[in-house]
C-alpha positions in Angstrom: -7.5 25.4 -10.1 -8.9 28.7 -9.9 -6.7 31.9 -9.6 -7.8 32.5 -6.0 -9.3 29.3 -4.3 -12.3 30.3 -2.2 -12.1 28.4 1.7 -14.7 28.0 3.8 -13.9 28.4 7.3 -16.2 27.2 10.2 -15.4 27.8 13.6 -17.3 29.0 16.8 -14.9 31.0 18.7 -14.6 34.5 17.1 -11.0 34.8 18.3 -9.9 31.6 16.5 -11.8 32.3 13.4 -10.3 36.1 12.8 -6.7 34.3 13.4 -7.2 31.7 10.7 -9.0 34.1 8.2 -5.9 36.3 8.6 -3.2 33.4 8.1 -5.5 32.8 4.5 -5.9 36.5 3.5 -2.2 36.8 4.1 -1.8 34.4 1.2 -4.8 35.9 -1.1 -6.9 33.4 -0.5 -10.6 34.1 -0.7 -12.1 33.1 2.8 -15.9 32.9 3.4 -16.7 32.4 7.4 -19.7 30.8 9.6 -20.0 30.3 12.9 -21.8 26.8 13.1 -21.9 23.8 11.3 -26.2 24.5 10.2 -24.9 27.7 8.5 -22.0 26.0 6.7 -24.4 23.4 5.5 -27.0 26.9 4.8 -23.8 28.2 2.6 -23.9 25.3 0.3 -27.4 24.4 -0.3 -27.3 28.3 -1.4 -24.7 27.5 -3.6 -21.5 28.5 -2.6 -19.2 25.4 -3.7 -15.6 26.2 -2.1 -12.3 24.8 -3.2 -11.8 23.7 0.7 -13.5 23.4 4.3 -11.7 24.3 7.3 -14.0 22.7 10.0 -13.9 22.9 13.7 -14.5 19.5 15.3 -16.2 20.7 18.5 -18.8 23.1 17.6 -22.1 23.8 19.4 -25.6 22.3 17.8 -24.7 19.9 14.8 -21.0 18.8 15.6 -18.0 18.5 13.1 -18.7 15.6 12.4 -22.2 15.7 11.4 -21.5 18.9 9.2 -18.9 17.1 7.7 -21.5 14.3 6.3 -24.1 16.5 5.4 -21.3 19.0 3.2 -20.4 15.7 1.8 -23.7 15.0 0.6 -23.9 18.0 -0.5 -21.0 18.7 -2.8 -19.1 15.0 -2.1 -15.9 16.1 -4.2 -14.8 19.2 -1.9 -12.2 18.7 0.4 -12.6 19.2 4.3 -9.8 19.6 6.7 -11.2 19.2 10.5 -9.7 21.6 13.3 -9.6 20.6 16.8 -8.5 21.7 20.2 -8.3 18.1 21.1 -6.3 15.1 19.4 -9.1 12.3 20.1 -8.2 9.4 18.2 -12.0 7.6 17.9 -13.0 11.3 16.0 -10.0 11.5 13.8 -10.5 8.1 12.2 -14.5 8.8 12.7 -13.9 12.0 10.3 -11.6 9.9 8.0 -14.0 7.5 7.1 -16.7 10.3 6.7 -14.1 11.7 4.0 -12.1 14.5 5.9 -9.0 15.2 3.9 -6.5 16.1 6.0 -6.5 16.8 10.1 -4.8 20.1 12.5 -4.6 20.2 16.0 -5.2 23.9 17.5 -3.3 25.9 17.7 -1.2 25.5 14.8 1.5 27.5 13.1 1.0 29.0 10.1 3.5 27.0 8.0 1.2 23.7 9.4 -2.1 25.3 8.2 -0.1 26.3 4.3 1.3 22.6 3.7 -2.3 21.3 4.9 -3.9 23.8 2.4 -1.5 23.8 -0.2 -1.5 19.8 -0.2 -5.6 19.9 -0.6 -5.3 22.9 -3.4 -3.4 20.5 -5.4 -0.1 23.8 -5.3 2.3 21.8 -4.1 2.6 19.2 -1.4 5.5 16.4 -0.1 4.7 14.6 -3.3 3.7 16.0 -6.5 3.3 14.2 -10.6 7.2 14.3 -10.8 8.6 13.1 -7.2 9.4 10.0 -6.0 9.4 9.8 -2.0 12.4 7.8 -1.2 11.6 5.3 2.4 14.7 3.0 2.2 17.1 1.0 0.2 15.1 0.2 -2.9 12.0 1.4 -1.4 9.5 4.2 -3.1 6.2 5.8 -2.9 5.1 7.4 -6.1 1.8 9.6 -5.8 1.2 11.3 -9.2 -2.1 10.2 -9.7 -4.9 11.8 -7.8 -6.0 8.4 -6.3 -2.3 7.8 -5.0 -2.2 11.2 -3.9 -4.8 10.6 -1.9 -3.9 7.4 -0.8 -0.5 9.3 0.6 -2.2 12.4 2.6 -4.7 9.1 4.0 -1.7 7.5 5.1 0.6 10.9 6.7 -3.0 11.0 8.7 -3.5 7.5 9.8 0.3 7.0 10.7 -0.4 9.7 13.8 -3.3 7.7 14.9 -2.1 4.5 17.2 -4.7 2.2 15.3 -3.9 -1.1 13.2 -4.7 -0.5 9.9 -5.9 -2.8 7.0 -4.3 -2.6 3.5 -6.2 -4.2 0.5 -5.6 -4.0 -3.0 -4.3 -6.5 -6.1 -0.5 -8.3 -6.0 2.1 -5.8 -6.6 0.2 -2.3 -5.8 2.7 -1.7 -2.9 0.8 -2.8 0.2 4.1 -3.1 1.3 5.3 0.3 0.7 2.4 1.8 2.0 3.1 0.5 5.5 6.5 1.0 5.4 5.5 4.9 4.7 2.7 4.8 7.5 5.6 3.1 9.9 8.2 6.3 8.5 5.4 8.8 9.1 4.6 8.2 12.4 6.0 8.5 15.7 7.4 4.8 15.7 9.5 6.0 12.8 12.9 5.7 14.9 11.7 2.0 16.1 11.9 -1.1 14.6 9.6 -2.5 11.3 9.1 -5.9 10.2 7.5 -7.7 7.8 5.9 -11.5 8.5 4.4 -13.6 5.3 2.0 -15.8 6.4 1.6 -17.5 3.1 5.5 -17.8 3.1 6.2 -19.5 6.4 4.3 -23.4 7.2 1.6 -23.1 10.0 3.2 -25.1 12.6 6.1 -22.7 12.3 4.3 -19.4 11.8 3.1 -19.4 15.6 6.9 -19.7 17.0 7.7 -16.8 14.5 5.5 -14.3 15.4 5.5 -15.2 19.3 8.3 -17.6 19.8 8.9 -20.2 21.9 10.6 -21.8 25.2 13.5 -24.6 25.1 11.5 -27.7 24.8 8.8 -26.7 23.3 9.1 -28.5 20.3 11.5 -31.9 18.9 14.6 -29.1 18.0 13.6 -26.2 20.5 17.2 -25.9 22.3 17.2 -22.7 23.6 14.4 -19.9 23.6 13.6 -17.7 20.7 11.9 -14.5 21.0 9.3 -14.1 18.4 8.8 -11.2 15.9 6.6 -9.3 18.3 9.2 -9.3 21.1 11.6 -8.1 18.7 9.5 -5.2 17.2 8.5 -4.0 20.6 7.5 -0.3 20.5 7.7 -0.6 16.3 5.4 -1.6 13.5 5.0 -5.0 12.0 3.1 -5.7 8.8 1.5 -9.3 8.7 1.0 -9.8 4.6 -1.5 -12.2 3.0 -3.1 -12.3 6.8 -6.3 -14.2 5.2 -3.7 -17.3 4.8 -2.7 -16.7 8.6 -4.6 -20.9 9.9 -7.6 -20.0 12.3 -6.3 -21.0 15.9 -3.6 -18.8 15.2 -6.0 -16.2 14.4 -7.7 -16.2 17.4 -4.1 -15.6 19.2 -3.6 -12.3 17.6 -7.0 -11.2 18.0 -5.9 -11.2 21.9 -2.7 -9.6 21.2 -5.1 -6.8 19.2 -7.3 -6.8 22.1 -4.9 -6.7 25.3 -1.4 -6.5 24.1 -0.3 -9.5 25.8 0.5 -13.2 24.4 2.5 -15.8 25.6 5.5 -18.0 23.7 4.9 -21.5 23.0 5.8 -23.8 25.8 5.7 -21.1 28.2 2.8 -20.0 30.7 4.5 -16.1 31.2 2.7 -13.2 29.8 4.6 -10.7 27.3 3.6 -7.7 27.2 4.6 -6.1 23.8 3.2 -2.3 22.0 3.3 -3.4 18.5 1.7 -1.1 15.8 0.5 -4.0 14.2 -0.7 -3.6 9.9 -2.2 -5.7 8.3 -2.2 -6.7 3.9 -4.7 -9.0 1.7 -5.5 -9.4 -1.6 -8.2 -11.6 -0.7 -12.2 -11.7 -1.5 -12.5 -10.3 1.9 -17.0 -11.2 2.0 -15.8 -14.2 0.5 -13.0 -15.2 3.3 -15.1 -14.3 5.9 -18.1 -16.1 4.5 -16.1 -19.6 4.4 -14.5 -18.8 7.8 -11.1 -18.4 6.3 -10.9 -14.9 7.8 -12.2 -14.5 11.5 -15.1 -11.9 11.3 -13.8 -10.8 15.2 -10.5 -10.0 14.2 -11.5 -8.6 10.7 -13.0 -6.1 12.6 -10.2 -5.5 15.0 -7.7 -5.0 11.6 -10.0 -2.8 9.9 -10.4 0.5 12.4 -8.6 1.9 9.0 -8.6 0.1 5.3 -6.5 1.3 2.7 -7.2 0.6 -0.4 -4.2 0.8 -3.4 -5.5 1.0 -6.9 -4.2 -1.0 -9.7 -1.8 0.5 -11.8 -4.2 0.3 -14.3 -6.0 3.1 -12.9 -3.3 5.3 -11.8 -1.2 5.1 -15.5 -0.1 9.0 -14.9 2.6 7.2 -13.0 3.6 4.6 -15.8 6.5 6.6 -17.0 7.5 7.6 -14.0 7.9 3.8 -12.6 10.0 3.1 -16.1 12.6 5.5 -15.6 13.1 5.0 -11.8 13.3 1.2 -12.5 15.8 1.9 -15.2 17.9 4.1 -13.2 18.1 1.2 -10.5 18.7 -1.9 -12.5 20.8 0.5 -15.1 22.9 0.9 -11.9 22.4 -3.0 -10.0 23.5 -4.7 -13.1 26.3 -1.9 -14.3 25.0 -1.0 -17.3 24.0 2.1 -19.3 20.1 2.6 -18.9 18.3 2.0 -22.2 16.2 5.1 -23.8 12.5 5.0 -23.2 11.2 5.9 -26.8 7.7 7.0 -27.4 6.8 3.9 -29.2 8.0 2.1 -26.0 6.2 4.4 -23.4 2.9 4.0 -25.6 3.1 0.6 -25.2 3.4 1.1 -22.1 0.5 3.2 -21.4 -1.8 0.9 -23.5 -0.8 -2.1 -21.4 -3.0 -3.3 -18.7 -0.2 -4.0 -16.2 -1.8 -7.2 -14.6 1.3 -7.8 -11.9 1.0 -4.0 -11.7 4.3 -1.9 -10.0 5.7 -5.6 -9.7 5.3 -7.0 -12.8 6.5 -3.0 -14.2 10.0 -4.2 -12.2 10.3 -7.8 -14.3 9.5 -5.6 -17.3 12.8 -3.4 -17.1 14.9 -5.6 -15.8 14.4 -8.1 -19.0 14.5 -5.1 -21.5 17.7 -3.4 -19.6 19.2 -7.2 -20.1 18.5 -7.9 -23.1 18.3 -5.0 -24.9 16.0 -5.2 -27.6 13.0 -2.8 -27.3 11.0 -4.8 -30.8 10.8 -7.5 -28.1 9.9 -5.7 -25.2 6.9 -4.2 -26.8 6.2 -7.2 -28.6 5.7 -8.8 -25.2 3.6 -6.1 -24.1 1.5 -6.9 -27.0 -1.8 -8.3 -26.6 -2.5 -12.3 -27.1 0.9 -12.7 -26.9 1.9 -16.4 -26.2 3.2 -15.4 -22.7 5.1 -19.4 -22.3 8.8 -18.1 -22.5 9.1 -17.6 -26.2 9.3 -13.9 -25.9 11.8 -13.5 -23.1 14.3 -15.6 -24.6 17.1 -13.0 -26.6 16.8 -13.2 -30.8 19.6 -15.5 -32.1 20.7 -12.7 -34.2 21.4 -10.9 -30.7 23.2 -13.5 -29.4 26.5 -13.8 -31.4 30.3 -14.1 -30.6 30.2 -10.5 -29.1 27.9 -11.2 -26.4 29.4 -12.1 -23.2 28.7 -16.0 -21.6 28.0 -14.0 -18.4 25.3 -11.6 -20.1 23.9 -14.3 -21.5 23.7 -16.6 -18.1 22.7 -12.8 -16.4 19.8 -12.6 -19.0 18.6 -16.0 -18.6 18.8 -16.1 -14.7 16.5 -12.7 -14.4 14.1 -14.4 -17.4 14.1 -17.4 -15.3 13.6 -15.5 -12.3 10.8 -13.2 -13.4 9.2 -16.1 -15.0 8.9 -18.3 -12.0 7.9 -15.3 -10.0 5.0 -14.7 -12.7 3.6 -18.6 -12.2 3.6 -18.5 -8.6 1.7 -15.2 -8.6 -0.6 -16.7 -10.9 -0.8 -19.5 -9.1 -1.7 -18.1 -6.0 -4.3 -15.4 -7.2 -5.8 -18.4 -8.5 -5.7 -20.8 -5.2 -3.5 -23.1 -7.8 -6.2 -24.0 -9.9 -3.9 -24.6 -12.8 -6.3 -24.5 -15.9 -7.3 -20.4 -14.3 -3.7 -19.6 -13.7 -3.0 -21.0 -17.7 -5.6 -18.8 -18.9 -4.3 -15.4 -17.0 -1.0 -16.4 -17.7 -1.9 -16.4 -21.2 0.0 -19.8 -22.1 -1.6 -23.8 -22.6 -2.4 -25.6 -20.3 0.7 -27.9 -20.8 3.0 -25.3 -21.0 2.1 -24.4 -17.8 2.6 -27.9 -16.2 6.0 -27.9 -18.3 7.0 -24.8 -16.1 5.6 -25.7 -13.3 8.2 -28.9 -13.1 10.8 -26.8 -15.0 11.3 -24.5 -11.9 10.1 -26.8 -9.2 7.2 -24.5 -8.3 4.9 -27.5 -7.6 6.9 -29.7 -5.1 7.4 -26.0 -2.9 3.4 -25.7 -2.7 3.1 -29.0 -2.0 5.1 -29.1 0.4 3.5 -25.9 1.8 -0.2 -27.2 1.9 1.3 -30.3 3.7 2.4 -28.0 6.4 -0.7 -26.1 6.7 -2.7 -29.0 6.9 -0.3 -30.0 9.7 
């Protein structure tokens, strides 16, 4: 960053635009003024290429928005922050898509307008390359990458905005997390958040869950249940892996999307529940609506806002970050001194492709904390390695008369654990095609079958696919 960052402010009431200027000049800041959107678009195509826009919303010939695109196209890495009198909800996601940064209602106080600024110069901000933003028991949001850093200031925007919201990215980026932090930076913050899986729960059962059900409405319905949306009335709920959600029951929440209202099975009463309601895939999303697995109507109701989280694979500025907050917490979960993170480890690190990303970073940790040999742990980080259980098991040489029979069954219990968890993931991003999930998984074929049986993981999908074919 420059010295002194140079803002472009564009605004068509004088009064207005000699208040902001003077906020920014307070602060050094070098602030170049136009009156209308055709002269801020003038400004650029003359050259002038500022740090940051300040851009009023409501402006007379070529509105905010359409000098928003056109500065875009111009110079599409500068960062706009739209002003406006107003707080009109179909503009402020209207000028997110478009690529505004960051949003301020008029009038604003001056320590609004320097976090906004601040935040978009990059100075400082509620997260910066060496915070972590605590939400809840074991629950983080790290943003020291530029992408996640975005991703956060998209989020602190989109949680004042009443809309659902549709988060994408690859297993383990923290699509959970991320709604959890929409959910704590909005105004529902105080009221309740849930989270439904709709590739965890059986279809015929998934329907009572979210909306309940009346006594009799099914063999086993004794008394009434009130269903998740009753229960997070005036909260937030996130429906995860919503392209495994069965069609009918599709159509159902596209009318609780549309009107608010839905009824519990067995019953013929309306509920009326306000629900933020979020929404996470890591599905082909063409793909899912192309085979009718994904209802293009409600697609389209989820998506007023998409998210999208990077892999970590992209973001590894916050590698060694993850590694010493996931050592502090299983350090302190299994009472144990954390282990040191030498360079030779954190290179490792960095030069691993982290395919079970933040997730898969958790497993990693956990085993190396437990068993406490860091030859293994970066052996296993190791390209080509045969990934069949080999590796995770401790050294004999580490395993004599001074190891404890507990640390021993705690070692292979969180192997065994992470393991499984690896298959089923594999499994899954596969659509259990077994000979794909071998080959990302790295192992045979038959070792794969072997520890499919070993830890029961085929007789629980099974089972599964028998209730959603139900």
């Amino acid at each position: 960053m420059k010295d002194t960052a140079n803002i472009l402010l564009v605004d068509d009431e004088p009064g207005m635009l000699r208040y902001i200027r003077t906020l920014l000049e307070v602060d050094d800041y070098k602030v170049e003024t136009a009156t209308t959107g055709e002269e801020a678009v003038a400004r650029l195509q003359k050259g002038l290429e500022p740090d940051l826009v300040l851009l009023d919303l409501l402006m007379p010939g070529i509105d905010g928005l359409q000098t928003l695109e056109q500065l875009r196209q111009l110079q599409p890495g500068v960062k706009v922050v739209m002003l406006s009198c107003v707080s009109d909800t179909r503009k402020v996601v209207q000028a997110m898509r478009l690529g505004a940064h960051d949003y301020l209602t008029k009038p604003f106080q001056k320590a609004e307008l320097d976090a906004v600024v601040d935040q978009c110069l990059g100075k400082k901000g509620p997260v910066n390359a060496g915070e972590i933003e605590e939400l809840c028991d074991d629950v983080f949001f790290v943003a020291a990458s530029p992408a996640m850093r975005k991703i956060r200031s998209q989020a602190a925007l989109v949680a004042n905005v009443d809309i659902p919201v549709l988060l994408l990215g690859e297993s383990g980026t923290g699509k959970e997390v991320l709604a959890q932090l929409i959910h704590k930076l909005s105004p529902r913050a105080h009221r309740t958040f849930l989270k439904v899986n709709c590739a965890a729960v059986p279809a015929d059962l998934l329907e009572s869950e979210l909306f309940g059900y009346e006594a009799g409405a099914f063999t086993g319905a004794t008394h009434p249940k009130p269903g998740k949306f009753e229960l997070c009335n005036k909260g937030t709920i996130l429906l995860d892996e919503i392209g495994e959600m069965p069609p009918l029951l599709q159509a159902k929440l596209l009318h609780v999307l549309q009107d608010g209202t839905f009824s519990r099975l067995g019953s013929r009463s309306v509920i009326k529940a306000d629900v933020r309601i979020l929404a996470a895939t890591n599905i082909n999303i063409p793909e899912a609506l192309a085979t009718k697995r994904l209802r293009e109507d409600l697609y389209y109701r989820l998506n007023a806002f998409t998210l999208q989280l990077p892999p970590l694979r992209e973001r590894k500025e916050e590698i060694p970050i993850l590694l010493k907050h996931f050592m502090s917490r299983m350090s302190e979960r299994y009472a144990r001194p954390p282990l040191p993170l030498s360079p030779n480890l954190l290179q490792a690190c960095q030069d691993y492709s982290w395919p079970g990303n933040l997730r898969e970073v958790n497993n990693f940790i956990k085993r190396y904390l437990i068993l406490g040999d860091e030859k293994l742990a970066i052996n296993e980080l190791r390209p080509k390695v045969d990934a069949s259980g080999a590796s995770f098991e401790p050294p004999a040489q580490k395993s004599g008369s001074d190891a404890a029979g507990g640390l021993k069954s705690l070692a292979r219990s969180a192997k065994d654990e992470a393991e499984a968890e690896a298959i089923a993931r594999a499994l899954e991003e596969t659509n259990w095609n077994r000979k794909q999930a071998a080959a990302l998984l790295k192992i045979s074929y038959k070792a794969l079958l072997y520890k499919i049986r070993q830890y029961g993981i085929a007789q629980a999908k099974s089972h599964h696919r028998l209730s959603a074919g139900a």
